[in-house]
N, C-alpha and C positions, 0 to 999 in steps of 0.2 A: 479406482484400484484395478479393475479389470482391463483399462485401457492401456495403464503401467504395464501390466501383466503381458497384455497381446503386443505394444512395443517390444517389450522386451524378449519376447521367444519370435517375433518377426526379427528383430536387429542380429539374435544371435543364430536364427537361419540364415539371414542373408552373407553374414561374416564366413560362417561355415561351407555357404556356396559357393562363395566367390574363391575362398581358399581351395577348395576343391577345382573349380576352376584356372586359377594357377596352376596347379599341382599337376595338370594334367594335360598342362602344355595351350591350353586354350586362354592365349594371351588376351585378344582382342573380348575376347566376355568378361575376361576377367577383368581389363580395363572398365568396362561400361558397367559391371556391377559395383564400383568404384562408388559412381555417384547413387545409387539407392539405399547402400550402407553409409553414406557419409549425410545423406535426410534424415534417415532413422536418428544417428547417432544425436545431431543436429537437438532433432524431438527434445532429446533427454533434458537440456542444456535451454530450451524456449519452450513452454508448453504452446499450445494455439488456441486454448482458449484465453489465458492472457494477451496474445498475440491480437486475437479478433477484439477483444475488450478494448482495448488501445487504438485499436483503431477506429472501434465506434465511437471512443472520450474525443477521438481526435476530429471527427465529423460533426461534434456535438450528441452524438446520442446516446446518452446515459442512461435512460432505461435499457437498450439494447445490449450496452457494457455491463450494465449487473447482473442481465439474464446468462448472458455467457459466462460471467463468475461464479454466479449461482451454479449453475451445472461440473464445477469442477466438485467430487466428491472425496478426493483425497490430497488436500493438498501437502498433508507430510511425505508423500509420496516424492514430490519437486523434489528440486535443486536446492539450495539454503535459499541463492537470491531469489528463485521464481518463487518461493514462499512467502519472501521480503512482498514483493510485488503482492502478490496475491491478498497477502493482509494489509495490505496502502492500500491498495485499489477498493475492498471491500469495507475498509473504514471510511474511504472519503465517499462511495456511494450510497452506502448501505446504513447511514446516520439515522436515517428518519426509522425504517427499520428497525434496526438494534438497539439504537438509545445510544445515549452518547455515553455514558461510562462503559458498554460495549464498544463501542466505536474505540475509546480512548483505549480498552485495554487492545485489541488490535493494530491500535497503529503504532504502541510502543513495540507491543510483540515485532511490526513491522522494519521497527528503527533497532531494536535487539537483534535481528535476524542479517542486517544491512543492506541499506538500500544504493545503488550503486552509483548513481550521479548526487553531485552536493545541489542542485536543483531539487530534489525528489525529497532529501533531507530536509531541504527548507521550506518547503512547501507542507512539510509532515512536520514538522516544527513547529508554521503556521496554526496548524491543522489544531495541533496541539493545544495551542496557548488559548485560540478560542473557546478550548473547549473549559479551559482552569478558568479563562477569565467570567465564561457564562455559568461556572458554580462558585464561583466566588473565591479562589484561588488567583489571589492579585498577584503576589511575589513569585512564585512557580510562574504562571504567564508569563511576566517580565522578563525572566530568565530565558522562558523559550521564546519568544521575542529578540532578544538579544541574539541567542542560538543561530534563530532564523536569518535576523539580520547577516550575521559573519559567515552563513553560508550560504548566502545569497550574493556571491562574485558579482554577476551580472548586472545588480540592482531591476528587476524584472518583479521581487514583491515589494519594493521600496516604498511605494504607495499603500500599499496594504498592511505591512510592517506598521505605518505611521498614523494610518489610520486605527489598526486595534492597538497603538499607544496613547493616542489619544480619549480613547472610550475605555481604556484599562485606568485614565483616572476617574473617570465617573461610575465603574463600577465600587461598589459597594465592597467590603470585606468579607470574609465568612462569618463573620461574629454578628457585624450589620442584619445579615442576610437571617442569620437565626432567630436573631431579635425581631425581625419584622416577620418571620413566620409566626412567632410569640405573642405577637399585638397585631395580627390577622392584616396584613398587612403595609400597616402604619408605622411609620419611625417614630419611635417614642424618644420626646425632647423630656429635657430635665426642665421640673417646676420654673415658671419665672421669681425672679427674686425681687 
């Protein structure tokens, strides 16, 4: 919040300079304060700690990507999309953390919010389906499964896609899953006859 804050009374000094600067015949400063009002602006539109996070996911390092998430303390503050991002990025790291029905309600938040390559979608899609298929939510899976698939152009999770189609039929249903919480758990067969 405070960071927002100090962007914003830096961006609207700088704006106010530089006009000032025109205004008074000093062309050549007002040129060159051209480019430190158009970083500021820039800010609004990319935060940098998302920026740094992405680039640590991109090096591999994931601890280092969530700390830098972790530190953003207002993310209603962003853009719609840097929000989008913001709650992708902190559901797909922040799983073990939060639990996965946190996890899942952020990454929808995420996909509500929109995410802007259909990569990012499909990947949150992924994201997704794993998460119905590891409580027992076979037919929602499927769906975002499917999802997945048709927004994945590229075919880039094609293998992954067919891989949790393959183990979404060896999962169990929700009703299985109760049942075997029920009988501590054992799948309870019917008497032989």
């Amino acid at each position: 919040m405070l960071g927002f804050i100090i962007r914003t009374v830096l961006t609207l000094a700088t704006l106010a300079f530089t006009v000032y600067l025109f205004g008074n015949g000093n062309w050549g400063w007002g040129i060159t304060m051209i480019l430190p009002l158009a970083i500021l602006i820039f800010s609004f539109f990319r935060h940098e700690r998302i920026i740094l996070a992405l680039n640590q996911m991109r090096v591999g390092n994931t601890e280092k990507a969530y700390e830098h998430l972790k530190k953003i303390t207002a993310p209603q503050m962003m853009v719609k999309r840097q929000q989008a991002y913001y709650y992708y990025l902190i559901a797909m790291l922040g799983t073990q953390e939060h639990g996965m029905a946190k996890s899942e309600q952020l990454m929808r938040k995420a996909l509500s919010l929109g995410l802007r390559s259909g990569m990012d979608k499909a990947v949150a899609h992924l994201h997704l389906a794993g998460m119905c298929l590891q409580t027992g939510r076979k037919q929602e899976g499927l769906k975002l499964l499917d999802d997945a698939k048709r927004l994945d152009k590229d075919g880039m999770l094609s293998d992954q896609i067919k891989m949790m189609k393959k183990q979404a039929t060896q999962v169990a249903s929700k009703n299985q899953m109760r049942m075997m919480q029920l009988g501590g758990g054992k799948m309870r067969m019917g008497k032989p006859r």
